[in-house]
FITORVO-429805 format. One record per residue (C-alpha): residue number from 0; residue in three letters; chain; z negated, x negated, y. Coordinates in pm, 1 decimal, always signed. Each point is the difference from the previous one (the first is absolute). Layout:
BEGIN
> NUM,ala,A,Z,X,Y
...
This chain:
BEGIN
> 0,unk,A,-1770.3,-2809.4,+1177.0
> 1,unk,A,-204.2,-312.8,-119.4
> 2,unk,A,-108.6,-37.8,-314.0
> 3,unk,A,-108.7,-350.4,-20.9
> 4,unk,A,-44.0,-307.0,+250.3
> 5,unk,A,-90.7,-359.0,-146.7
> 6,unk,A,-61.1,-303.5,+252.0
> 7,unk,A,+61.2,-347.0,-261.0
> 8,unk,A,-53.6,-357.3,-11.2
> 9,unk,A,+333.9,-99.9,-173.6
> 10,unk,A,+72.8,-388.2,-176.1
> 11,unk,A,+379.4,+44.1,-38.5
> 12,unk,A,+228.4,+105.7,+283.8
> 13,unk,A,+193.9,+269.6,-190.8
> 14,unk,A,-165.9,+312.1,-9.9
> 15,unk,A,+98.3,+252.7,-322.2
> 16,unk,A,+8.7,+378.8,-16.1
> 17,unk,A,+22.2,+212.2,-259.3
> 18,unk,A,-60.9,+105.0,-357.4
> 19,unk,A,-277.3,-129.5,-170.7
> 20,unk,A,+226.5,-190.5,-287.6
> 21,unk,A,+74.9,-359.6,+31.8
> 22,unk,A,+271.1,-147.1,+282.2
> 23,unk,A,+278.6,-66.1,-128.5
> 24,unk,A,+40.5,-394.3,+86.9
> 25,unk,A,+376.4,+55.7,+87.5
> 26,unk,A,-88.9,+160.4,+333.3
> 27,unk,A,-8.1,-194.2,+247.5
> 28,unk,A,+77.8,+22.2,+405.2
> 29,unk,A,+271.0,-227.4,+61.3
> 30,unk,A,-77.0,-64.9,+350.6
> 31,unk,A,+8.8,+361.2,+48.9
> 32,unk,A,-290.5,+205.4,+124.2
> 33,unk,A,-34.4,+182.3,-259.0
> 34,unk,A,+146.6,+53.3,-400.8
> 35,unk,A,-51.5,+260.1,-226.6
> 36,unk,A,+65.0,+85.7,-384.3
> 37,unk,A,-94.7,+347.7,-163.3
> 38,unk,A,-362.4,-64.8,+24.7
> 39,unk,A,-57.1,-225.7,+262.1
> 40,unk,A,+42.0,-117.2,+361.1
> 41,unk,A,-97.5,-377.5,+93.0
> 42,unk,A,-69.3,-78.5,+371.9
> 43,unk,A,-104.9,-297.4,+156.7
> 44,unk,A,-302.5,+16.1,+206.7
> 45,unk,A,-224.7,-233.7,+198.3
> 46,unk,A,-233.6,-211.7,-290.8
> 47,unk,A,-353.9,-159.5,-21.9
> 48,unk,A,-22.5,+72.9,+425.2
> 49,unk,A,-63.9,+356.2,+71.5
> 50,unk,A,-69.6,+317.6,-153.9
> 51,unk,A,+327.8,+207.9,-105.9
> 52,unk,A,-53.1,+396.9,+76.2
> 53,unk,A,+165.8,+223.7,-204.4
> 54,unk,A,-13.2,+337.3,+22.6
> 55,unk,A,+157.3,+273.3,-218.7
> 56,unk,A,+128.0,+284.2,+121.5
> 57,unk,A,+94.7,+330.3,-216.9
> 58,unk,A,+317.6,+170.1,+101.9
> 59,unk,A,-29.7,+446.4,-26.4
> 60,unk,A,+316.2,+8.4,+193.1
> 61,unk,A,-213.2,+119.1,+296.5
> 62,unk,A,-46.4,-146.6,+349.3
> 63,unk,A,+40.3,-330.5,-1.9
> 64,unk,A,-362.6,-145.2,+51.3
> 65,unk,A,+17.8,-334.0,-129.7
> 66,unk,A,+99.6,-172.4,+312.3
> 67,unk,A,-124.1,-370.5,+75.1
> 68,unk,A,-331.8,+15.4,+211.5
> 69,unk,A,+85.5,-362.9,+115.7
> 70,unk,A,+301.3,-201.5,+79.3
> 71,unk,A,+339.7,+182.2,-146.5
> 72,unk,A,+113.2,-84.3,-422.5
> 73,unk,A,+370.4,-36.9,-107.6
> 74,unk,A,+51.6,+173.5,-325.2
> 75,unk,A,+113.9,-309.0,-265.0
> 76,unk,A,+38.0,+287.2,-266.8
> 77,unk,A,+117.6,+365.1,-87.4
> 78,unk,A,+42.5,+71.0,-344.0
> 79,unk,A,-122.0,+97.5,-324.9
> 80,unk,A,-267.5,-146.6,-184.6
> 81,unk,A,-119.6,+112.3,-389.3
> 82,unk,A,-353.8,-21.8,-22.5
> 83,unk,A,-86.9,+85.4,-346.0
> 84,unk,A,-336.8,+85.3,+46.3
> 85,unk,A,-8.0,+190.8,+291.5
> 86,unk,A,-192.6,-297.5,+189.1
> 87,unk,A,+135.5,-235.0,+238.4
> 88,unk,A,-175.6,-389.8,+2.9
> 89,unk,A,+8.3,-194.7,+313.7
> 90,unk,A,-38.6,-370.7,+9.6
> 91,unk,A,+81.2,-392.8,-7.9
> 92,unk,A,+266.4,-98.2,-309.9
> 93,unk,A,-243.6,-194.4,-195.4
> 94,unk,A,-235.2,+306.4,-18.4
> 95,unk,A,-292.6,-183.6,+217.7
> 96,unk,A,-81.8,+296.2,+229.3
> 97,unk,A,+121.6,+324.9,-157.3
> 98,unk,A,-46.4,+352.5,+140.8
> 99,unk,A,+129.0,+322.4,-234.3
> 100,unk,A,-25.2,+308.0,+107.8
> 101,unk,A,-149.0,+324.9,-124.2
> 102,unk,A,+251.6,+239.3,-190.8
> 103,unk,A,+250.4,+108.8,+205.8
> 104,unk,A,+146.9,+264.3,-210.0
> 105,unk,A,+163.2,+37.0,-301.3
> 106,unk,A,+226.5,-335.6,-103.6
> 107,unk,A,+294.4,-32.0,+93.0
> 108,unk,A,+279.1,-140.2,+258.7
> 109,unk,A,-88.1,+62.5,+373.1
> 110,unk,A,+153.2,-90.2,+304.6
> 111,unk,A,-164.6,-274.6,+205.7
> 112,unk,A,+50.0,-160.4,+357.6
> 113,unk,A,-188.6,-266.1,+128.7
> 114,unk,A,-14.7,-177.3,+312.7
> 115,unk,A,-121.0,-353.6,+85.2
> 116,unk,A,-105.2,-127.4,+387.3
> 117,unk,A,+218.5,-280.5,-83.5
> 118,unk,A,+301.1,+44.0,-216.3
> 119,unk,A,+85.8,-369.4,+69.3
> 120,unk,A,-270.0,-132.9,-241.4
> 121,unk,A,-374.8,-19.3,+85.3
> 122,unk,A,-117.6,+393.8,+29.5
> 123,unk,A,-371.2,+101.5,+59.3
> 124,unk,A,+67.6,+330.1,+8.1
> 125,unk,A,+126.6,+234.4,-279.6
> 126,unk,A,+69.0,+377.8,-29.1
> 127,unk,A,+122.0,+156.4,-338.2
> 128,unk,A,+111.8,+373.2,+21.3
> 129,unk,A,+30.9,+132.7,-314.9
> 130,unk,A,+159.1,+354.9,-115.1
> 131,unk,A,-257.5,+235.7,-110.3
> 132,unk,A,+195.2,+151.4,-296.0
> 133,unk,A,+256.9,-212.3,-259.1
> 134,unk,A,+387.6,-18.7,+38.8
């Protein structure tokens, strides 16, 4: 089901998503789509030209209804992700445009996939499917 859809103007090409603490300045991508620590995923995305649409998706285990209404994603991450506060925060590394969700649930680690229209470095298109209860 989703919970939460954000269309933003981003400055810096990598996107970050997760907890609602500071990112740690070690992460970085590498030249790979995407890089992760314990509470947050970087991805690069297309900056200062178009609008980047993110939408978040929350996982009951259900049908899967969070398919792509336009051109197909590649998933650039499945893992775990702690977000302390039970809120995720979408948006460009130097905090410029900054979405945060409401409360997901309680804190804690959840699993997390998201897919990108283009893995290979300039995505419009996000989707975030996070589990509805912690692992």
């Amino acid at each position: 089901m989703q919970i939460a859809g954000v269309e933003l103007y981003v400055n810096h090409p990598v996107m970050a998503l997760g907890s609602t603490e500071w990112i740690p300045t070690t992460l970085a991508l590498d030249g790979a789509p995407a890089a992760a620590c314990d509470t947050h995923l970087i991805v690069r995305v297309q900056a200062q030209v178009a609008l980047v649409k993110v939408r978040v998706f929350q996982d009951h285990g259900d049908a899967d209804d969070h398919g792509s209404d336009g051109e197909p994603l590649t998933t650039v991450f499945d893992g775990h992700l702690l977000l302390s506060d039970g809120r995720l925060v979408v948006g460009d590394v130097v905090g410029e445009s900054r979405f945060t969700t409401s409360l997901l649930g309680k804190p804690g680690r959840r699993r997390v996939r998201v897919s990108v229209d283009d893995p290979q470095g300039w995505a419009r298109a996000v989707d975030v499917v996070i589990s509805a209860e912690t692992v």
